[in-house]
C-alpha positions as CSV (number, residue, x, y, z in Angstrom):
1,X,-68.1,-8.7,38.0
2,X,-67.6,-10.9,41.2
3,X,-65.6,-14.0,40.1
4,X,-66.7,-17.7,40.6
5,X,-66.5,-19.1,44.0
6,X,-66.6,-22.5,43.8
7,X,-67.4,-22.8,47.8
8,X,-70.8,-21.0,46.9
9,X,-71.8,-24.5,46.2
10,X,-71.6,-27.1,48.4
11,X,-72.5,-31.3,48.0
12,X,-75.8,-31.7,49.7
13,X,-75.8,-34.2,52.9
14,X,-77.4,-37.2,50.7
15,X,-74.3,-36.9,48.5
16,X,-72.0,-36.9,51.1
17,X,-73.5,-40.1,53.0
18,X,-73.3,-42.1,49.7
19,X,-69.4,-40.7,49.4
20,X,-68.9,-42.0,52.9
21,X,-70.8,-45.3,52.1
22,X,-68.3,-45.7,48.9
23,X,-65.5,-45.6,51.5
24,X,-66.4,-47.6,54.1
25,X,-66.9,-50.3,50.7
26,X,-63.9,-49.7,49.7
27,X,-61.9,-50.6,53.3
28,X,-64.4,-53.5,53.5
29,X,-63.4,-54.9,49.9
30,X,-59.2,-54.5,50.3
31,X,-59.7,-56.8,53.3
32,X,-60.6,-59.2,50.5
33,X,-58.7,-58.8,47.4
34,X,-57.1,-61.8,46.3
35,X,-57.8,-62.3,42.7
36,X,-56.4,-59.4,41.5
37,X,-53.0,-57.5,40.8
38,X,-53.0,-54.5,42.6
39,X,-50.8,-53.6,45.1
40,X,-52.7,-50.9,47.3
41,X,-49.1,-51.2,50.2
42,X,-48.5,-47.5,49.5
43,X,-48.2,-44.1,51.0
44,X,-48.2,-40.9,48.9
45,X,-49.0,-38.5,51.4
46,X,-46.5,-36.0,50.5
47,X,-48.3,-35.7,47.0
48,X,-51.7,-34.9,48.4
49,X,-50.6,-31.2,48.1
50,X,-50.3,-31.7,44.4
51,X,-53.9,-32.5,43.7
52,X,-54.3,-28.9,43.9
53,X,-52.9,-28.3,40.4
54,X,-54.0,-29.7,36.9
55,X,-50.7,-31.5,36.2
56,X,-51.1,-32.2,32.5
57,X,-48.5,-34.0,30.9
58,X,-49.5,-32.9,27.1
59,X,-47.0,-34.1,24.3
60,X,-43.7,-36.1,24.9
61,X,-41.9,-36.2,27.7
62,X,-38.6,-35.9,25.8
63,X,-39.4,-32.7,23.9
64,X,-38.1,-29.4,24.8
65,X,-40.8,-27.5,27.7
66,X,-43.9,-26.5,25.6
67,X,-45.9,-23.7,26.9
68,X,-47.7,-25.6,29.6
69,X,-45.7,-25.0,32.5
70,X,-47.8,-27.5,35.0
71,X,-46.1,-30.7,34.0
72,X,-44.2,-33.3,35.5
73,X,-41.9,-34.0,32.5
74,X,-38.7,-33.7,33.9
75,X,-39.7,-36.4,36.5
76,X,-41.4,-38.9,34.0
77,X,-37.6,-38.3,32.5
78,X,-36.6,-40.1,35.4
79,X,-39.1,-42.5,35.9
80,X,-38.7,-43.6,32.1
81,X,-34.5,-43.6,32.9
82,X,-35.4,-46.5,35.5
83,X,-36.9,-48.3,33.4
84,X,-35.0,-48.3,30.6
85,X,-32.2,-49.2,32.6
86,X,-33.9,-52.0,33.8
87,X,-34.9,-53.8,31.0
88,X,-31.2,-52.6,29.2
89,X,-32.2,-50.3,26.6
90,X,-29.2,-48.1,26.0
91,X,-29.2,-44.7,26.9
92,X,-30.3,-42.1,23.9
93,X,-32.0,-45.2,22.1
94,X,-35.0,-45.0,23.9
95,X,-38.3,-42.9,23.9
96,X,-41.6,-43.8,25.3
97,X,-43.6,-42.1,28.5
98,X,-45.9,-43.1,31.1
99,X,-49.5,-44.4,30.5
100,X,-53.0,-44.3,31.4
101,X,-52.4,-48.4,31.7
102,X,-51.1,-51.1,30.3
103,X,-54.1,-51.1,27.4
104,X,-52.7,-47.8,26.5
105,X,-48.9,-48.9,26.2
106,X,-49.7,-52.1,24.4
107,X,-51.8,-49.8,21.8
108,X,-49.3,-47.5,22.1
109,X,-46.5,-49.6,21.2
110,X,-48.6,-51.9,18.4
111,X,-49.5,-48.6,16.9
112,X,-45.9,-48.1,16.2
113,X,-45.4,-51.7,15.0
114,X,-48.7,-51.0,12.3
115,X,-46.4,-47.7,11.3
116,X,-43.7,-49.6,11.2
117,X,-44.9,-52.4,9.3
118,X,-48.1,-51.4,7.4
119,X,-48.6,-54.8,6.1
120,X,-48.3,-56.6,8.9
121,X,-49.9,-59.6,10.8
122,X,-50.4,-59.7,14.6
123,X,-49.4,-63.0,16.6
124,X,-50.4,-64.1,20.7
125,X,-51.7,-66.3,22.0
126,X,-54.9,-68.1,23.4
127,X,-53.5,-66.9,26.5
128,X,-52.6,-63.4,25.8
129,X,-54.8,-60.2,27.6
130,X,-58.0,-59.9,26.2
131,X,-57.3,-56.5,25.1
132,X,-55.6,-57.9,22.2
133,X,-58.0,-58.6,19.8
134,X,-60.0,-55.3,20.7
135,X,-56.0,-53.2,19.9
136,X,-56.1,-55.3,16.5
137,X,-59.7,-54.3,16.0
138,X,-58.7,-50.7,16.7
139,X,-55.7,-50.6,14.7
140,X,-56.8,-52.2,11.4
141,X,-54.6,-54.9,11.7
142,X,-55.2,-58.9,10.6
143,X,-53.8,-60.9,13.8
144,X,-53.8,-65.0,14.5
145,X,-54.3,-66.9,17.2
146,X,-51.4,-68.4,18.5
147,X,-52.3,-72.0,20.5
148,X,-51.4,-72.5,24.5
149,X,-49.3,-74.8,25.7
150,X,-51.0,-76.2,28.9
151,X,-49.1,-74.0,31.7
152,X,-50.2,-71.2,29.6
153,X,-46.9,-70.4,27.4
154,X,-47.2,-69.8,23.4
155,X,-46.7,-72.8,21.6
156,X,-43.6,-72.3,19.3
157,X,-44.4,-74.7,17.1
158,X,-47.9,-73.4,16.1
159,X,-46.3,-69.8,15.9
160,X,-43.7,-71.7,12.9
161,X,-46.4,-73.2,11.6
162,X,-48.8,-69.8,11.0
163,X,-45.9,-67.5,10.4
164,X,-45.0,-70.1,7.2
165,X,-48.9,-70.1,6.3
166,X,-48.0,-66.1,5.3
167,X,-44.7,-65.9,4.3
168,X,-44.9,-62.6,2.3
169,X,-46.2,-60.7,5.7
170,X,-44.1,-59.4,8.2
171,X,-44.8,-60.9,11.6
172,X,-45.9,-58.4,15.0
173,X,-45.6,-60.2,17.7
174,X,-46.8,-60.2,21.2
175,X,-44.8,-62.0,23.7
176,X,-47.1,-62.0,26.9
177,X,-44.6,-61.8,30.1
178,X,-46.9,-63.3,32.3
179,X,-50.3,-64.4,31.3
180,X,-53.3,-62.9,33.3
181,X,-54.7,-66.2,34.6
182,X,-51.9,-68.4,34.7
183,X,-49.1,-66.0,35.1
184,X,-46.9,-68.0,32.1
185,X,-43.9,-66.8,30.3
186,X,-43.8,-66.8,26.5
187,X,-39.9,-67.2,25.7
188,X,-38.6,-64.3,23.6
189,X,-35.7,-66.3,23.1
190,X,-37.5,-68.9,21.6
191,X,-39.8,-66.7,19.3
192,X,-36.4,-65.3,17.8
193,X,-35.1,-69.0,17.1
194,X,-38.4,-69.5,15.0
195,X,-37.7,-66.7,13.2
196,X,-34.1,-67.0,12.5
197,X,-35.0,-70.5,11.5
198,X,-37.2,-69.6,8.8
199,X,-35.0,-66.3,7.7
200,X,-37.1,-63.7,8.6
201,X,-35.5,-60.7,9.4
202,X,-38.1,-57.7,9.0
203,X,-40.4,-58.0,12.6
204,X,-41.5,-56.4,15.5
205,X,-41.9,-58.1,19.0
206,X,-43.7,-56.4,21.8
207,X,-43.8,-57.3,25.1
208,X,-46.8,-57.0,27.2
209,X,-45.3,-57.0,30.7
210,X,-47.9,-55.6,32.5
211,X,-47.6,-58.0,35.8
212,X,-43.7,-59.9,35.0
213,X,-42.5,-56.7,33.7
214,X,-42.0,-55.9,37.1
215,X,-41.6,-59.2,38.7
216,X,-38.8,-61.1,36.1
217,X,-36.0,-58.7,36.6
218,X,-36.1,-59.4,40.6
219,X,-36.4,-63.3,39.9
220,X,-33.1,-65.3,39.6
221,X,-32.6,-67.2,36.6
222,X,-36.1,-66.0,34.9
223,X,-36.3,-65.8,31.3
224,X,-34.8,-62.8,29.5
225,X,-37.1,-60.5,27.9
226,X,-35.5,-57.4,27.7
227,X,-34.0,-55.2,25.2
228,X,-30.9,-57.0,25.0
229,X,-32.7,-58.9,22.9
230,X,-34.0,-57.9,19.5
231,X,-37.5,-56.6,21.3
232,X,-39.2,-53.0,20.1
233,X,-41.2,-52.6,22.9
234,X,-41.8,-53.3,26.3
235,X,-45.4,-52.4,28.3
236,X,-45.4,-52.8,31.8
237,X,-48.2,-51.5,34.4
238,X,-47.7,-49.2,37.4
239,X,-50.4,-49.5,39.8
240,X,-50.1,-53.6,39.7
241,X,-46.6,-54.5,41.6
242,X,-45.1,-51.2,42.2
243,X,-48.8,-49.8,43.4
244,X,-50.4,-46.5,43.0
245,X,-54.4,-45.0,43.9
246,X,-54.7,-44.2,39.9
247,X,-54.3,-46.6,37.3
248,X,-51.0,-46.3,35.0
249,X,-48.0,-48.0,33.0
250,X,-44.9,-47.1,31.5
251,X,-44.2,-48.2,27.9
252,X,-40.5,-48.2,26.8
253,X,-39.6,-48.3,23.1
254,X,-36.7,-48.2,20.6
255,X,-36.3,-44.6,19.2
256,X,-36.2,-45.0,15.8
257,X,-40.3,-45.9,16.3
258,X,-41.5,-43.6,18.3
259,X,-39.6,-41.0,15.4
260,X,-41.9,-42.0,12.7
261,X,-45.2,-41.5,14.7
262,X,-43.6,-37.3,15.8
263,X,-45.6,-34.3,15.1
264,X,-44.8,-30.9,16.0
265,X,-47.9,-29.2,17.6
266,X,-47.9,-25.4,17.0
267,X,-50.8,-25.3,19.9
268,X,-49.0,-26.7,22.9
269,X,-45.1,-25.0,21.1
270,X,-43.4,-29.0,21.0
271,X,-44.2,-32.0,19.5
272,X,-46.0,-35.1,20.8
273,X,-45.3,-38.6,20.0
274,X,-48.4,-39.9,22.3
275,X,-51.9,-41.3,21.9
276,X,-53.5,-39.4,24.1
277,X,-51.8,-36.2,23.7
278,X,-52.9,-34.9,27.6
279,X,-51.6,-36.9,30.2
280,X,-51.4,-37.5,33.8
281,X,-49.0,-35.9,35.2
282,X,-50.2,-36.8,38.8
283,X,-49.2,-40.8,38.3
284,X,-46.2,-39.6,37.1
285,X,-45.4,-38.9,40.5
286,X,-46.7,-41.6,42.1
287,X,-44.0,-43.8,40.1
288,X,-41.3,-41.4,40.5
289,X,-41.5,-41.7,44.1
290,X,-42.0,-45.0,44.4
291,X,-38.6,-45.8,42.6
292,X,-36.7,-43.3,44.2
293,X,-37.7,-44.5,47.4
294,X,-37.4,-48.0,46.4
295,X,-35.2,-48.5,43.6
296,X,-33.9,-51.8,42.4
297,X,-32.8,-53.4,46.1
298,X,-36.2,-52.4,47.5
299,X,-38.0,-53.8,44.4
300,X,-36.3,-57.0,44.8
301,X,-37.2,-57.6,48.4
302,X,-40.6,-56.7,47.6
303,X,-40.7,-59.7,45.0
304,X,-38.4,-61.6,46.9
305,X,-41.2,-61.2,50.2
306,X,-44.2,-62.2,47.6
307,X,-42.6,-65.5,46.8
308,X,-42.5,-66.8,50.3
309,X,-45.8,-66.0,51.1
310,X,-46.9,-67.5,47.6
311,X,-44.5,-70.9,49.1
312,X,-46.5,-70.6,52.2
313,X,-49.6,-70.5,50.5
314,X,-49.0,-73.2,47.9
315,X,-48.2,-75.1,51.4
316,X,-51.6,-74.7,52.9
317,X,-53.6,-75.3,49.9
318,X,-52.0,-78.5,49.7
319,X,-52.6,-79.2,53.4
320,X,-56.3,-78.6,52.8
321,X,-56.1,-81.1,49.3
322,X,-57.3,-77.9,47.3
323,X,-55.6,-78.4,43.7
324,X,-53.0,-75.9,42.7
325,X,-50.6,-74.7,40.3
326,X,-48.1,-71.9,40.0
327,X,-45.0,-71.0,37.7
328,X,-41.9,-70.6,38.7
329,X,-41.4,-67.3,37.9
330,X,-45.2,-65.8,38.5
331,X,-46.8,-64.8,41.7
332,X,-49.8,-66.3,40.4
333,X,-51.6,-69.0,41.6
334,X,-54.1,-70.8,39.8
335,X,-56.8,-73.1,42.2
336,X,-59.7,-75.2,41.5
337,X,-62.7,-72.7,41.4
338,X,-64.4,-72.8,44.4
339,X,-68.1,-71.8,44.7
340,X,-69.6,-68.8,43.7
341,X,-69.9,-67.1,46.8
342,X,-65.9,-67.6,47.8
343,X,-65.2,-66.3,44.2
344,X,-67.2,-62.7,44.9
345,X,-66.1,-62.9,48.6
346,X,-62.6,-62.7,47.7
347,X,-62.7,-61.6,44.2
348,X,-60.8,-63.9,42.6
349,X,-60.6,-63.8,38.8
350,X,-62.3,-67.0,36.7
351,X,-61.7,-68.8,33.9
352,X,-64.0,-71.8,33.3
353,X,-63.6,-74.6,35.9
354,X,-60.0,-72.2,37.6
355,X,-59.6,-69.3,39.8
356,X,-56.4,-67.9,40.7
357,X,-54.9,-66.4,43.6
358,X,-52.4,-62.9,43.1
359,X,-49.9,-62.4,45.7
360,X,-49.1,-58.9,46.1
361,X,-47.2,-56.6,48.9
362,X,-50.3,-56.0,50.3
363,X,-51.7,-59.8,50.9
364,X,-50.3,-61.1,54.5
365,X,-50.3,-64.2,56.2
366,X,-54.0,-63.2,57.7
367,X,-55.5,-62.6,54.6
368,X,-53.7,-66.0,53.4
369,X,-55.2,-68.0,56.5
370,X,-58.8,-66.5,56.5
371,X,-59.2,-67.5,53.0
372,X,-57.9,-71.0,53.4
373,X,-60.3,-71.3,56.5
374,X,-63.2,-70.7,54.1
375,X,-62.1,-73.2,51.9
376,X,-62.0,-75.3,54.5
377,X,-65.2,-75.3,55.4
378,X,-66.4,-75.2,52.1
379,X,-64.9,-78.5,51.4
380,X,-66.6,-79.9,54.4
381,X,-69.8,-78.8,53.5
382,X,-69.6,-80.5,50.1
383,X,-68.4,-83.7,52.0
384,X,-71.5,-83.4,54.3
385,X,-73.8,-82.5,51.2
386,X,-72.4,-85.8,49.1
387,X,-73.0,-88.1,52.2
């Protein structure tokens, strides 16, 4: 018997003209992509030659090479190794491995806080990512609102005043570094005061770092949020600042955690410690070249570059009397929502009467100037319309 020959089939030319219709879309909409983190300012072409092989990443990274060869462990070693040094974990007390996103290392890592903690309560706030509620839903675990304060921070206070309300739970909680509209810092620092203020000494913090995970370290003077604090977990996403075709994050946690939740696998010969179990091995790749060929000097000018086109644009939204805010250590910018049309335009993200503004690698000067222009002219037309 003749084997399968894929090239016996071929897509048909209607397919093909809607493939070539999706692209041209897609150069059309990164021409105006402003409301959104992801930094598309890359160039893998010496992996394209690696899409020819199922790379499947199956079990944990730091187990001894199961019987699928095709994986990219040893480099998601690496990858994992730049992390950890980043945010100071301390060699050999660290596991983790590389995600689908940064849904998937905020599960990831709360799943080992519900292991941990079996009783426990979940804590963020108003401001924290929407998949938080849905991860609590998911998990089985009670969790509280935490209120705002109005730059988008966790108030402190509130989080004393709920964590007294149930004293006989132990507290998991979820420091957001960098809130998605508003880009705001909640202060691990200051979540660790309320605690040792009110004697509670069994908890897990997580950070969901999905954006600042990869923009605080660069910043001087920014909030610490790391490990050399007494953090669990750390989330942070990998096609947002660092930038890569297929969505992915890298989730960093103490070892003693990720030990409870290991299984040896007779099927795959090793033991996994994931969610997922199969992974993308492919991404893996992405982020392994990107820090080698970046690494922490190239990381910071990147950041460094994004803050002086967010002071530059902060500068001409205030020359054309558009309202606007942005935190210090954020390259966020939140902006009176303009119409409708501007908001698909550019796709900006919402929130009720704001929009806001991401400044990534990718956004230039031009991008910054053509969208300023149209709310320019937007503001005159509501001037003419009122007269």
């Amino acid at each position: 018997m003749s084997a399968f020959n894929p090239d016996d089939f071929q897509l048909s030319r209607e397919h093909s003209q809607r493939l070539d219709h999706l692209h041209d879309a897609f150069i059309s909409g990164v021409e105006r992509h402003l409301g959104f983190p992801a930094n598309i300012l890359y160039d893998y072409t010496d992996l394209h030659r690696f899409f020819n092989f199922t790379i499947n990443n199956v079990g944990d990274p730091f187990a001894d090479e199961g019987i699928y060869e095709i994986n990219t462990h040893a480099f998601e070693r690496e990858v994992l190794a730049f992390f950890a040094d980043l945010y100071h974990a301390s060699e050999g007390a660290y596991g983790g491995h590389i995600t689908n996103g940064g849904t998937e290392g905020n599960m990831y890592a709360l799943y080992l806080a519900r292991e941990a903690l079996p009783d426990g309560i979940m804590y963020f706030s108003h401001d924290a990512h929407y998949s938080m509620p849905k991860i609590a839903k998911v998990l089985g675990v009670p969790y509280r609102l935490i209120r705002s304060q109005a730059n988008g921070e966790m108030d402190y206070t509130d989080l004393e005043k709920q964590l007294g309300e149930h004293p006989d739970r132990p507290p998991i909680i979820v420091a957001t570094i960098g809130t998605t509209m508003k880009g705001a810092v909640d202060r691990i620092e200051e979540i660790v005061e309320v605690l040792k203020c009110n004697a509670i000494e069994n908890f897990y913090i997580h950070c969901d770092g999905a954006l600042g995970g990869m923009v605080l370290p660069f910043v001087e003077h920014a909030p610490l949020f790391d490990f050399q604090l007494p953090i669990s977990s750390i989330s942070v996403s990998g096609h947002k600042m660092i930038g890569s075709p297929i969505p992915c994050g890298v989730v960093i946690v103490r070892k003693e955690h990720v030990a409870r939740v290991q299984r040896e696998i007779e099927l795959i010969g090793s033991h996994d410690t994931t969610l997922s179990g199969s992974r993308n091995g492919h991404s893996v790749l992405f982020l392994w070249c990107a820090v080698q060929r970046f690494g922490i000097d190239g990381f910071k000018q990147m950041i460094a570059r994004c803050f002086d086109l967010k002071k530059y644009t902060l500068k001409k939204l205030k020359e054309t009397s558009w309202d606007a805010y942005s935190g210090d250590y954020s390259v966020i910018i939140m902006i009176k929502r303009p119409s409708d049309r501007l908001v698909r335009k550019w796709q900006l993200a919402i929130e009720k009467d704001s929009a806001h503004l991401v400044i990534m690698p990718n956004i230039t000067k031009e991008h910054i100037d053509a969208f300023i222009e149209d709310l320019r002219q937007e503001k005159t037309r509501l001037i003419k319309k009122k007269k």
